[in-house]
C-alpha positions as CSV (number, residue, x, y, z in Angstrom):
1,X,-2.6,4.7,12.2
2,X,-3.9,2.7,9.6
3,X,-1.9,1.1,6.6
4,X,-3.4,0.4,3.3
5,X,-1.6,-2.3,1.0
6,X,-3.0,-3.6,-2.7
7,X,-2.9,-7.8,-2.4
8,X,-3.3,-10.4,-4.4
9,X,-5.8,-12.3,-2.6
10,X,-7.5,-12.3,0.6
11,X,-5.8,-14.3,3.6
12,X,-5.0,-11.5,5.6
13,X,-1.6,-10.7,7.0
14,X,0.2,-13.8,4.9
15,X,-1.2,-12.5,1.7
16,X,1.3,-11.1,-0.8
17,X,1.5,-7.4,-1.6
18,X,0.1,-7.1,-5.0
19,X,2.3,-5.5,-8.1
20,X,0.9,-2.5,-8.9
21,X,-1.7,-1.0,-6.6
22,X,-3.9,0.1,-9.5
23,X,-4.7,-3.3,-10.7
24,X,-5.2,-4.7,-7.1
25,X,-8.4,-6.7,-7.0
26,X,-8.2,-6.5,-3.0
27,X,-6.3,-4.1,-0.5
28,X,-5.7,-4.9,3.2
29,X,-6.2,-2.6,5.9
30,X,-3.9,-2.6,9.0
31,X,-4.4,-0.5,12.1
32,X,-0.9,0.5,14.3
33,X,-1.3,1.0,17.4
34,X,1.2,1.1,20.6
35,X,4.1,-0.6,17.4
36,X,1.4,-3.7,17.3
37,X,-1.2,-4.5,14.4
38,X,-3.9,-3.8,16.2
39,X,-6.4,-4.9,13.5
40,X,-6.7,-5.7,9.8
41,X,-9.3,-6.1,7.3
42,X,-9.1,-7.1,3.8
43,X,-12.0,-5.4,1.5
44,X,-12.4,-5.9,-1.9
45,X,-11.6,-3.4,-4.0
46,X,-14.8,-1.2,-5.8
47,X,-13.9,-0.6,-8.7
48,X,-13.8,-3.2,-12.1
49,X,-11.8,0.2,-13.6
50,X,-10.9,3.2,-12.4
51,X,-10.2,6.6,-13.4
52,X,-7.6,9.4,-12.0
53,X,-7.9,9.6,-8.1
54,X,-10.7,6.9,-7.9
55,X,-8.2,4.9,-5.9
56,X,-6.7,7.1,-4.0
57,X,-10.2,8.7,-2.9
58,X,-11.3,5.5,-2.0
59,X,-8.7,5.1,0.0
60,X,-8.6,8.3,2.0
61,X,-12.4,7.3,2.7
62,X,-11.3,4.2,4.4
63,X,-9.1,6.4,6.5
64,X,-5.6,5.1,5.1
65,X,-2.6,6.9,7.0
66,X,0.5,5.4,4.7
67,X,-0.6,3.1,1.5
68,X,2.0,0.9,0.6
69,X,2.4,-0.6,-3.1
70,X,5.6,-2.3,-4.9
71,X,4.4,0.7,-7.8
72,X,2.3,3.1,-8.9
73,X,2.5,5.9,-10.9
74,X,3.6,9.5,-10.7
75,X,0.4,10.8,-10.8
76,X,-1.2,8.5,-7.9
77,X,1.6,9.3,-6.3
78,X,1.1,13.0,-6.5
79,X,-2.9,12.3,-5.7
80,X,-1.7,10.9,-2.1
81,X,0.4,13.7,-1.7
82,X,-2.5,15.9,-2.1
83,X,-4.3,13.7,0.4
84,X,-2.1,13.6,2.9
85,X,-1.2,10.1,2.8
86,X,2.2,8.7,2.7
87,X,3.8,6.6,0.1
88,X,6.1,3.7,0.3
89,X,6.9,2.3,-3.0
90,X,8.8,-0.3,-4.2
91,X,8.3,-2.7,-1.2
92,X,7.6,-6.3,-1.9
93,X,6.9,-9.8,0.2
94,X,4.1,-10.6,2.7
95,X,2.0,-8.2,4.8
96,X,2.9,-9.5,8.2
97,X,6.6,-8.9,6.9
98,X,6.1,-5.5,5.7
99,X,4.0,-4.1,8.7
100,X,6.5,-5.2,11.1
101,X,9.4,-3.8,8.7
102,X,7.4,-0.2,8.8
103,X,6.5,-0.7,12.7
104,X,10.3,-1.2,13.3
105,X,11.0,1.9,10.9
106,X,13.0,-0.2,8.5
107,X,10.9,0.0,5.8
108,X,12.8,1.8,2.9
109,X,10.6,3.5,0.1
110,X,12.0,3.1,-3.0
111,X,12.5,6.4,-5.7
112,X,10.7,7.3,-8.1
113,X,14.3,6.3,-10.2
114,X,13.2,2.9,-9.7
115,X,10.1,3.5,-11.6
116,X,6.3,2.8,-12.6
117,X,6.4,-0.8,-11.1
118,X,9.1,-0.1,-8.1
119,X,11.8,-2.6,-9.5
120,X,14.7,-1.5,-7.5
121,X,16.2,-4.8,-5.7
122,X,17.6,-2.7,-2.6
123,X,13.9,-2.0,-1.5
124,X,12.4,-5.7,-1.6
C-alpha cells in the first residue's frame, strides 16, 4: 500500500505534514507493507499551479493508496473519491508519527465539519 502526504520540506519521515495539500511544494510517498514502512520517497511536486484534479491525477499516477493532508477541499476530496483513493483529513504532526498512527489504525480522519483546512483539535 502506498501513502501519499503533502510536506513542507524534504527530510523524509521527520518532515512535517504540510497545511493544505494543494499548496504543498513536496509530497512524501510511503510504502506499507507486513504493518512496516517499507519505503519512502519524497518527490517534488510538478506543478507551480494547478488546476481541478491536476493533483489528485498526479497522485493516482504515483500509485497513492490513502493521501493524507491536514485539509483540502470538497472537491479534491470528491476527485479521490472518484479515484479510488482514501482520504484522511485533518491529521497534523510528523510523517514517522502519522504512518505509525495509520499502521496501528488509530489514525482518525477528521469531517468535513471541521472544514477547508481540517482545524478540528480532536484529529491532530
Amino acid at each position: 500500500m502506498r501513502i501519499a502526504i503533502p510536506v513542507k520540506g524534504n527530510k523524509g519521515l521527520e518532515e512535517e505534514i504540510e497545511t493544505h495539500f494543494g499548496r504543498a511544494q513536496y509530497y512524501i510517498f510511503v510504502d506499507i507493507e507486513d504493518n512496516q514502512i517499507k519505503d519512502y520517497k519524497t518527490i517534488e511536486t510538478p506543478f507551480l499551479q494547478h488546476g481541478p484534479g491536476d493533483i489528485p491525477n498526479w497522485l493516482n499516477n504515483n500509485n497513492a493508496h490513502v493521501v493524507i493532508s491536514r485539509g483540502m477541499g470538497r472537491r479534491a476530496v470528491d476527485f479521490f473519491n472518484e479515484l479510488g483513493i482514501k482520504v484522511f483529513m485533518g491529521i497534523n504532526g510528523k510523517v514517522r508519527d502519522i504512518v505509525d498512527k495509520f499502521i496501528n489504525d488509530n489514525l482518525v480522519s477528521a469531517s468535513w465539519d471541521c472544514g477547508k483546512e481540517g482545524d478540528c483539535e480532536e484529529h491532530s
